[in-house]
C-alpha positions, 0 to 999 in steps of 0.5 A: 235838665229842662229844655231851654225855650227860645222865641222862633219868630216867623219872617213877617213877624221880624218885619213888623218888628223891626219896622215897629222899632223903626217907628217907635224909635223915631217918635221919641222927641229925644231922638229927632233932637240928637240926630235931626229931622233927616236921620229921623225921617230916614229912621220912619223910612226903613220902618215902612220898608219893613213894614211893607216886606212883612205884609207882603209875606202875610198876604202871599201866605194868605193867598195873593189872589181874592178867596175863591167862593165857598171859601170859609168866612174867617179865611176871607175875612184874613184875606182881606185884612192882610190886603188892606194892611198890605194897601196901608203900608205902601201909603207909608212908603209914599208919605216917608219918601216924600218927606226924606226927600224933603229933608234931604233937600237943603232947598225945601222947607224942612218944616217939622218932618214925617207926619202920620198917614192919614190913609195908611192908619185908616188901612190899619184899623180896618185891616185890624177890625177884619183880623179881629173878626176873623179870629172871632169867627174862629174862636170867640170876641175875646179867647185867652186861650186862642192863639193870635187873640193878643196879637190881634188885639194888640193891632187894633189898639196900635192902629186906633193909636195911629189913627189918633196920630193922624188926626193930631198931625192934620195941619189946620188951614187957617193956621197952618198949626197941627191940631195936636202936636202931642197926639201926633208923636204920641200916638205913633209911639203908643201905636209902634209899641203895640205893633213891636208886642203883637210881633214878638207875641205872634209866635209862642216860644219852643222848647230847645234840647240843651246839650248834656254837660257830663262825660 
């Protein structure tokens, strides 16, 4: 009988995961009508939470000291790719607090709750640009055959997704009206789902021994 195949996915890997669900879940209109800007923020929330924990655990497997000199290219290149993410994901964590509390807070003006961070998508991109460099360095600008040449493509588009989310969520002065509403929820879904696939792609699935059903 063949062997089974499960998905074993590393630590950082569920974190990201979740923490994309997290987001992606909360960017769908439906969602934050049904439960309100509260429960959606908090939904943001613990995605960033996540979101820090896994790049936390990347960054320390990459070294959580700079590369020596000497070190290969595509190693610096991780480094600072994880450091940057890393950086990117604590300014999630300050814009989703901040706007938590502000929904929690009965005395505050709700408004229209979390918007995407400026400084963290541009985190994200540039962490992304720096992944897809390193994995360049290692094997080719676009490999089929090399392992993490999905992932790291994936990330760029969902950070180039958060990105345009930023923009859209950047409340004009004059106004005080987004430049774009629908860029700004529709970018961060588009963005979470690359994120959620770059995750569950990240490791390959193995072969598991299926027990013998006869005597």
């Amino acid at each position: 009988m063949p062997a089974a195949r499960v998905i074993r996915l590393r630590r950082e890997a569920w974190g990201f995961a979740i923490g994309s669900l997290c987001f992606l879940v909360g960017a769908v209109p439906f969602y934050a009508e049904a439960v309100g800007v509260a429960i959606t923020d908090l939904t943001f929330f613990v995605g960033a939470l996540f979101f820090t924990a896994a790049a936390f655990i990347q960054l320390a497997l990459s070294g959580r000291r700079r590369p020596a000199r000497g070190t290969a290219r595509p190693d610096v290149f991780d480094w600072w790719a994880s450091a940057v993410q890393f950086a990117g994901t604590l300014f999630f964590n300050v814009s989703t607090t901040a706007a938590l509390l502000t929904a929690v807070d009965s005395t505050t003006r709700v408004g229209s709750g979390w918007r995407p961070d400026a400084f963290g998508s541009v985190c994200f991109l540039l962490a992304s640009v720096l992944a897809v460099v390193a994995s360049t360095e290692r094997d080719r600008l676009w490999d089929p055959n090399a392992r993490t040449w999905r992932c790291t493509w994936l990330n760029l588009l969902g950070s180039v997704f958060f990105g345009a989310s930023a923009v859209g969520a950047y409340v004009i002065p004059t106004t005080d009206d987004l430049v774009s509403l629908f860029w700004a929820n529709l970018g961060t879904l588009l963005g979470a789902v690359c994120f959620l696939v770059a995750a569950l792609l990240s490791r390959p699935a193995h072969p598991v021994a299926r027990r013998s059903t006869e005597g």
